[in-house]
N, C-alpha and C positions, 0 to 999 in steps of 0.2 A: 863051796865057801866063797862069799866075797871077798874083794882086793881090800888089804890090809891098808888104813889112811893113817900116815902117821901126822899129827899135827901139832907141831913146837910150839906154835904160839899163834893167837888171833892176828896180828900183825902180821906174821909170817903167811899165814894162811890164806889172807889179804891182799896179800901180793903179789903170791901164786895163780888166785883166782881173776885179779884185774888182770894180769896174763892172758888167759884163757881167753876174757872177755875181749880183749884186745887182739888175740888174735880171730877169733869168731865175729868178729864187727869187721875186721877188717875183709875176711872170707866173704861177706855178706855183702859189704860194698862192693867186691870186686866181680862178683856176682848178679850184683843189681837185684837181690830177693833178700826179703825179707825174712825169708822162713830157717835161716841157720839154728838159732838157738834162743838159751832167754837169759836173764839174768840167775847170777847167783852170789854166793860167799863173797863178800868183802871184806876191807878192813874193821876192823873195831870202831865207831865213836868214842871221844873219849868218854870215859863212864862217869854217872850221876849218883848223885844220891838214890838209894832202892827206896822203894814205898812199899816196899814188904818184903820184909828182914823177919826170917823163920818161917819154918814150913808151920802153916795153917793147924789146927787144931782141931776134926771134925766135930761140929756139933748138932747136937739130937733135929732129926729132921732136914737136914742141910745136904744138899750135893755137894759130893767129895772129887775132887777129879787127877786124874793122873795126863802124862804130856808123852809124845815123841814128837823130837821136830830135828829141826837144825839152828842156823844162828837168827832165823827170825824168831826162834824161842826161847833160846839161851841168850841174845843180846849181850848186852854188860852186865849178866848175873853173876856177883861171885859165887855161887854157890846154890845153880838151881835146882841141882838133886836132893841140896839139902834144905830148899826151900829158899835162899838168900834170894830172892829176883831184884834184877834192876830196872830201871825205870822206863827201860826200852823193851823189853819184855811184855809181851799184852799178856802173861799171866798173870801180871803183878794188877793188870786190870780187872783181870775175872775174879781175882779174890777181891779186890776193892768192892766189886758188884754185889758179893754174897757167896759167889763158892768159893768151896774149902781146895787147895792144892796139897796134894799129900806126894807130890815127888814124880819122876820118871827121868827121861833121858831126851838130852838132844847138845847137839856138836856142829860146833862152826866146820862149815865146808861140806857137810854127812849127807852124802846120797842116800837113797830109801835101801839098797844093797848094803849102807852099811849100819844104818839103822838096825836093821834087821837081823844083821849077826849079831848085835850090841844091845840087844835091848831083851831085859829078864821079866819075869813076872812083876806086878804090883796089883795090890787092894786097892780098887776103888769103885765109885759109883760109876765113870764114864773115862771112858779114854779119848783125849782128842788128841789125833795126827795133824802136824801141820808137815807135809812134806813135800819136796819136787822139784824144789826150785834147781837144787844143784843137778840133777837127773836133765834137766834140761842143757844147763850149763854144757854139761859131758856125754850129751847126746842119745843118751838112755831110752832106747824103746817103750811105750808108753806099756805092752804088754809088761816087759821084765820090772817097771815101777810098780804096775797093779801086782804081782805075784809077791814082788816085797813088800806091798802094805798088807797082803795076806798073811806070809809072815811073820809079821809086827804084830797084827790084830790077835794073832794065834797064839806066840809068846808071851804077850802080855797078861794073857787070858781075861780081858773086862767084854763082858757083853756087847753093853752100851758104849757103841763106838760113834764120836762126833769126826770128821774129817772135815775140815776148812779149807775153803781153796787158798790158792798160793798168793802172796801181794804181785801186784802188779812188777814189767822191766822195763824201765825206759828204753834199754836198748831193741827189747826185741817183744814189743808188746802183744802182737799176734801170737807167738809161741806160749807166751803164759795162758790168753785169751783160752784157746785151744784146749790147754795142759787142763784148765779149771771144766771146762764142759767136759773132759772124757774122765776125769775124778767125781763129777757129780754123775757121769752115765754108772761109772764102777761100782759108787756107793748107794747106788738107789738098788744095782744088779745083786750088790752081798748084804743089802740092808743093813748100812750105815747111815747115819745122820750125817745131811752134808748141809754147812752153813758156808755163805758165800758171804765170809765174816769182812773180805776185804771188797768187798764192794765200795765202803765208804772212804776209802784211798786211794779210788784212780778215777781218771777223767772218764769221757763218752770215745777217748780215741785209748784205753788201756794203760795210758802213763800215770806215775802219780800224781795226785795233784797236788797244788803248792801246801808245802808246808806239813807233808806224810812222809817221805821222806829226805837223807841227810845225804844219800848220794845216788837216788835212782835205782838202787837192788835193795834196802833194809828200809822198815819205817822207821820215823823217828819216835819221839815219845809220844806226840802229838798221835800219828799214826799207831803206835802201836795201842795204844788208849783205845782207840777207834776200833782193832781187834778184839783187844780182849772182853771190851764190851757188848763187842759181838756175837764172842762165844761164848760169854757169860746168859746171854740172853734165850741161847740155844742152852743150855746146858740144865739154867734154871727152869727152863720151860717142858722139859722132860720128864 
């Protein structure tokens, strides 16, 4: 069983992980390598208006799709299990696109370890993971991430699985670079859909680019648009 995460609150959890990140930037410099770790979990933005308020409604002929991620999925959602997405959420873009969201799970700070204990069945047409970021963060062997998106895939029980690579870390941009080709090698191995949905958020040198995100580890609205349209695109296209 994985380690138990208790999380008070996105603020709290926020400040936890600039921690982290702070002291791994600091390892890294004092090291002169770049290869310590990557970004992850931060504080909250303050939150926006949602652009889709209620879980979707599937309709005849339409892909239905279910989520596991962490806080690049959940954002400022009040209430994304129950459908409420906020505006920083790129599912709130996949439904704009045309697909339906009918619910799943994901958590600020959630490595793929605890994904994995936390995440139960649902109904749908496609399940897309977006996970890793934090796994990085806490130094998680790329094998024991793939065994927990096994997990995932298994518990949720959806066939059609999309996996998206991870946004870009300004801090530790190499390590994501990395994180994303050994998740597209994974999901070509267990035949999963892999969409390299964050492509259109980071430079030629793996940081974001202007105006994707609000602090260097989460997109912004801007940015998260740019995903969900991404995975909308893969999603419809299947």
């Amino acid at each position: 069983m994985g380690a138990v995460i208790v999380r008070p609150s996105r603020r709290l959890a926020g400040r936890a992980v600039a921690l982290v990140l702070a002291v791994l930037g600091g390892a890294a410099l004092a090291a002169c390598s770049s290869a310590g770790g990557a970004g992850a979990d931060g504080a909250a933005s303050p939150g926006a208006a949602s652009p889709s308020a209620g879980r979707t409604d599937p309709t005849a002929g339409s892909t239905s799709f279910a989520v596991v991620g962490d806080s690049i999925t959940d954002a400022n959602s009040p209430d994304l299990a129950g459908g409420d997405l906020g505006s920083e959420s790129w599912a709130a873009y996949a439904v704009e696109a045309g697909a339906d969201f009918v619910g799943g799970w994901a958590e600020w700070g959630a490595p793929t370890s605890y994904m994995a204990d936390s995440v139960t069945a649902v109904d749908a047409d496609v399940l897309v993971v977006l996970a890793g970021t934090n796994d990085l963060a806490f130094g998680v062997p790329f094998d024991e991430s793939a065994a927990n998106l096994d997990r995932i895939v298994a518990t949720v029980g959806i066939d059609d699985v999309v996996v998206s690579s991870i946004p870009p870390s300004d801090a530790f941009p190499e390590a994501a670079t990395q994180f994303n080709e050994q998740l597209e090698a994974l999901a070509d191995d267990r035949g999963w859909r892999f969409v390299d949905a964050s492509a259109g958020l980071r430079t030629a040198e793996g940081r974001f680019a202007d105006g994707m995100s609000y602090d260097g580890l989460h997109p912004s609205e801007q940015g998260a648009r740019v995903l969900g349209e991404a995975i909308a695109a893969e999603l419809l296209a299947g």
